[in-house]
C-alpha positions in Angstrom: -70.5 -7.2 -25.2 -67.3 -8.6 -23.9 -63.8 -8.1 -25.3 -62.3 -11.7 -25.9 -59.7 -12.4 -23.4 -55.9 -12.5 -25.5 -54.5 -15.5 -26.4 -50.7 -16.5 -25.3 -48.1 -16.5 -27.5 -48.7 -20.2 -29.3 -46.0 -22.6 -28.6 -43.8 -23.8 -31.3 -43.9 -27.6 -32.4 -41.2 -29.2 -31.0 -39.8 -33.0 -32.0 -41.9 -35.9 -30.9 -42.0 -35.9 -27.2 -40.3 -32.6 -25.9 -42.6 -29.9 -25.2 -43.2 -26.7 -27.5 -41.2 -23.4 -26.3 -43.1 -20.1 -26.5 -42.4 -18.4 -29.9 -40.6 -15.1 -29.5 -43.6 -11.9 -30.1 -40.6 -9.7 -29.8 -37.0 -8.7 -29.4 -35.0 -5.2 -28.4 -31.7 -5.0 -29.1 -29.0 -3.0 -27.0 -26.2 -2.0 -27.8 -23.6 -1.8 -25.0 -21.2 1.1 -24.4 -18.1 0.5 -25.6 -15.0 0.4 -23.2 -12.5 1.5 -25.7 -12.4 4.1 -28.1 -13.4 3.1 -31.9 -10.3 3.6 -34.0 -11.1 6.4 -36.4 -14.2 7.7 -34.9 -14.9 10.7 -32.5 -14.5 9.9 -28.7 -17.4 8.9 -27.1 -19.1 10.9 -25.0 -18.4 8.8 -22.1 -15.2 7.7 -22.9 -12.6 9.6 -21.0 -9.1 8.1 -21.7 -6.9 7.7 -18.9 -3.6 7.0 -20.1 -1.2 5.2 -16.9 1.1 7.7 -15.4 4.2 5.4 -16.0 6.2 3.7 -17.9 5.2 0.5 -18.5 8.0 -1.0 -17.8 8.1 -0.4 -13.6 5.1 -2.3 -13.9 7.2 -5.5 -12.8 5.3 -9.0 -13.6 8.0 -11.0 -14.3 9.6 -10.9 -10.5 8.2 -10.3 -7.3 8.0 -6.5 -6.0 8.7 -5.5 -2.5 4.5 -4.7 -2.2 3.2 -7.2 -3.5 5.7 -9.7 -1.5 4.5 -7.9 1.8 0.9 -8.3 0.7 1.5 -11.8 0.9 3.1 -12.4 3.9 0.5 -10.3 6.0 -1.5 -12.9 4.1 -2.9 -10.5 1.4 -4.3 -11.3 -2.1 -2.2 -9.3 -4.2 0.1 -10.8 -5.5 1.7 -13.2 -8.3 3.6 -16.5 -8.8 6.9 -15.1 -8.4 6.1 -13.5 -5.3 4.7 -17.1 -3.7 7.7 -18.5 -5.0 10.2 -16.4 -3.0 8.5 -15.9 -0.4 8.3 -20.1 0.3 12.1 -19.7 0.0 12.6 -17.5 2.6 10.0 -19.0 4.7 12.4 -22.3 3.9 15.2 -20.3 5.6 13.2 -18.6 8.0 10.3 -19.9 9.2 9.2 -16.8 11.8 9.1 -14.7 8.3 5.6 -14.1 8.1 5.0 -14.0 11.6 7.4 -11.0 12.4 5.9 -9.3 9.5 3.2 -9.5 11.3 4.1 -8.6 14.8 5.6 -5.5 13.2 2.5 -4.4 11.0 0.8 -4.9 14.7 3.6 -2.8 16.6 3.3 -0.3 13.7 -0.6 0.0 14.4 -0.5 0.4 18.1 2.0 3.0 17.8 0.2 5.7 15.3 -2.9 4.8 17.3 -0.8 5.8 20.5 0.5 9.1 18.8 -2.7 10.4 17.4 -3.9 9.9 20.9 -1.3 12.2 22.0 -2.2 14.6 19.8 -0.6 13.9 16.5 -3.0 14.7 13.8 -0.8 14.6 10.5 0.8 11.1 9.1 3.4 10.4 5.7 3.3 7.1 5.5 6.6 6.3 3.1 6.5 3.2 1.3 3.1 2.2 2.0 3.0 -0.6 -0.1 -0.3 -2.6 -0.9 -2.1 -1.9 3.1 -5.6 -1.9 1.8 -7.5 -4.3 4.1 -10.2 -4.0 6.0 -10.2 -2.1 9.1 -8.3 -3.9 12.1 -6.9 -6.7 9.6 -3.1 -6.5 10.0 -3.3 -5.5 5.7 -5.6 -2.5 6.8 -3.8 1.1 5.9 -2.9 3.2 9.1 -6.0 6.4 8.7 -7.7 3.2 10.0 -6.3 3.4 12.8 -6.0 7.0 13.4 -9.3 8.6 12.3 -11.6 7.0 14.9 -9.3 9.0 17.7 -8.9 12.0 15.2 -11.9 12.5 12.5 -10.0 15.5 11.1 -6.2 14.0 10.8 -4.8 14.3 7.3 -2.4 11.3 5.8 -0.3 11.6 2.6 0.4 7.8 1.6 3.7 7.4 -0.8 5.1 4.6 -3.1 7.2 4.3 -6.5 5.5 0.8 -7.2 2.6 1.5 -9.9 0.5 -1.4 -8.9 0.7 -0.1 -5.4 -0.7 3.2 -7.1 -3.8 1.5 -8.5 -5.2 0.5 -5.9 -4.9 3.6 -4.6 -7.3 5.1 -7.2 -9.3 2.2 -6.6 -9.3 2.4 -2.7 -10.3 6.5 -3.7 -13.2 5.5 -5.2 -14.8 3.6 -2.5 -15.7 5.3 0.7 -12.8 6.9 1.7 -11.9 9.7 4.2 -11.3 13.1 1.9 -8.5 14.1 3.7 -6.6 10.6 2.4 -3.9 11.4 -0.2 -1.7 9.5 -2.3 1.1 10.1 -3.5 3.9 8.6 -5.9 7.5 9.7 -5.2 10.8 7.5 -4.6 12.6 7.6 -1.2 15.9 7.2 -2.5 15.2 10.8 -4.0 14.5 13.1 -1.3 14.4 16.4 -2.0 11.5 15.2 -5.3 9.9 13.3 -2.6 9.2 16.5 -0.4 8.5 18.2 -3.2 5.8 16.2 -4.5 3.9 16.1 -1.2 4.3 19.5 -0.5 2.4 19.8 -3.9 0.1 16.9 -3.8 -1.0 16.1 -0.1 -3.0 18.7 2.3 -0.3 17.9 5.0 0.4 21.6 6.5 4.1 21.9 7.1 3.8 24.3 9.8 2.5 21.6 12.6 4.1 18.6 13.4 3.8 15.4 11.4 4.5 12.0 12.2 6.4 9.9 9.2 6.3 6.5 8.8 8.5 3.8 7.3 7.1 0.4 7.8 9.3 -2.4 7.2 11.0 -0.5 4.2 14.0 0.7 5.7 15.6 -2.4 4.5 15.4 -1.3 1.1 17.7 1.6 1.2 21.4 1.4 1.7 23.1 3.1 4.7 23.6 7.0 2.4 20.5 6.3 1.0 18.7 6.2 4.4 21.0 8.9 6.0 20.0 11.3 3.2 15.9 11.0 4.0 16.5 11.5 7.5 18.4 14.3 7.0 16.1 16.0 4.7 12.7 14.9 6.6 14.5 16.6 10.2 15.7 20.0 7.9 11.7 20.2 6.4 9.9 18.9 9.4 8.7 21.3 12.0 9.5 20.8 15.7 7.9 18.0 17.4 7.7 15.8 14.3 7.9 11.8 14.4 9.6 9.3 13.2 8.0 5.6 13.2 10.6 3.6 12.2 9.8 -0.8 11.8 13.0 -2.7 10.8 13.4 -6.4 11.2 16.5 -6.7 13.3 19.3 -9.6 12.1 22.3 -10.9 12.8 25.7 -12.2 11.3 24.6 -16.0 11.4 24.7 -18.1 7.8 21.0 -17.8 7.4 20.8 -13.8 6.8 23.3 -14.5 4.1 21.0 -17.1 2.9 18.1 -14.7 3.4 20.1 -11.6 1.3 21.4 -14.3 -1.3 17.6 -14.9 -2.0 16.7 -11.5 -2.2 20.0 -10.2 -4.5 18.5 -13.4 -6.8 14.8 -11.8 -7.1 16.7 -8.5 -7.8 15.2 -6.9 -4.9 17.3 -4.5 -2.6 17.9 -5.2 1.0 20.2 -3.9 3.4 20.3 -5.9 6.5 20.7 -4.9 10.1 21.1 -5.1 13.6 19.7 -2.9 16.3 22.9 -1.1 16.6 23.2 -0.1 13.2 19.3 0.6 13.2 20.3 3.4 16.0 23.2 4.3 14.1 20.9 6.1 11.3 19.1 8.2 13.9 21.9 10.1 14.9 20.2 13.4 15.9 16.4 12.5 16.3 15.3 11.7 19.8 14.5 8.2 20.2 11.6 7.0 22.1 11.3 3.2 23.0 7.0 2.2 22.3 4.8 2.6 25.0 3.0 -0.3 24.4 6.1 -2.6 24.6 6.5 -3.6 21.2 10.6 -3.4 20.4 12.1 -6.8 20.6 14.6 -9.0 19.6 13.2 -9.6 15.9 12.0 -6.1 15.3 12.9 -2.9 16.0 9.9 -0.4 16.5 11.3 2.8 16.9 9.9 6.3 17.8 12.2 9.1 17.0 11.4 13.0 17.7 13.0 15.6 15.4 12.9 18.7 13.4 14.2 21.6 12.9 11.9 24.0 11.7 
């Protein structure tokens, strides 16, 4: 004798000309991990809180950041109104802006690839701001550059911006070479600078090192940049780098223009010319770029020093 076959669910009656819907034989609940911790009760045992390792208040929405204004000129996607807005100022007063960020990010590529080819297998890149694009994408952070010539090179990347930071963590998460460090330090402070990658980076101070400061010169005033370059050539050992990007002005009215915009957005910037660029490296060995790239609108600048 055979078993009668089982009958579908039955459909429920529906109004006058619409079709029936199945009725429901059964429903499981789930009940979704919670993201934040319930006030009062033990922690969960997957919550791990991870409270943000600075104050709030550097995290600067309100006004555009010197990262996240970069970001958008190498035609990145992080970044906020007050950023846009500034930066269609200065492309009002200057409308090569974006494209000399550009050829420097570009210069700045072609010349770590050209030193880790030489032999170079150590990079600080100071003031890194928000470089994390896709390999040969002028937003793509410099190990990009340097790993496929050597595997084993290690890079310490540093910034003070905390929105700069997180997407370091985030970049840390995704496939990323082991080796990669990042840091958070400010460069008008040099000896904590040295002293927190000394701590925090696997960058062996005994061989040289190549440091980099990418369009970020700017930033510092005249002592301010004398002092990191004369703590980075007492700490560096012989044979060390310097890869030095600087957009290179003049006295006309519109670099006034340029640094009236910038004093309003309360961001710092120090302009100069190639002279004055030279100026700061007294006592490093400058190189001109192999591949051609210092011109009249930046200044790409290898520098040899150390005294170690």
């Amino acid at each position: 004798m055979t078993r009668p076959k089982r009958r579908a669910p039955a459909a429920a009656v529906g109004p006058a000309g619409r079709p029936g819907t199945l009725r429901a034989v059964g429903v499981i609940h789930v009940q979704p991990k919670p993201t934040i911790e319930p006030e009062g009760l033990a922690p969960m045992p997957w919550y791990v809180p991870t409270p943000p390792p600075w104050p709030r208040e550097d995290l600067r929405l309100d006004r555009p950041t010197s990262a996240r204004l970069a970001n958008l000129a190498l035609g990145g996607k992080d970044h906020l109104g007050p950023d846009r807005t500034l930066l269609d100022l200065l492309q009002a007063e200057d409308q090569d802006w974006t494209t000399t960020a550009l050829r420097a990010r570009q210069d700045l590529h072609r010349v770590v690839r050209r030193l880790a080819e030489d032999g170079l297998d150590q990079f600080v890149d100071l003031g890194c701001g928000l470089t994390t694009g896709a390999p040969g994408s002028p937003l793509a952070p410099i190990h990009t550059s340097i790993l496929p010539i050597r595997p084993t090179a290690r890079i310490a990347y540093v910034d003070i911006d905390p929105m700069v930071m997180t997407h370091a963590r985030a970049l840390l998460h995704a496939p990323a070479p082991g080796q990669v460090r990042h840091i958070r330090a400010d460069l008008t402070a040099p000896e904590g600078l040295l002293q927190e990658l000394r701590q925090h980076s696997d960058v062996d101070w005994q061989r040289p090192i190549a440091v980099v400061l990418a369009d970020v010169l700017h930033e510092l005033s005249d002592p301010q940049a004398r002092g990191l370059f004369s703590a980075l050539r007492l700490a560096l050992p012989q044979g060390s780098a310097l890869v030095l990007t600087h957009r290179c002005t003049g006295e006309s009215d519109r670099d006034a223009r340029v640094s009236g915009l910038f004093a309003q957005a309360r961001l710092p910037r120090h302009p100069r010319g190639r002279d004055a660029v030279d100026t700061l490296l007294d006592g490093w060995q400058r190189q001109a770029p192999a591949h051609g790239g210092d011109t009249a609108v930046v200044r790409t600048v290898v520098a040899y020093g150390g005294t170690k």
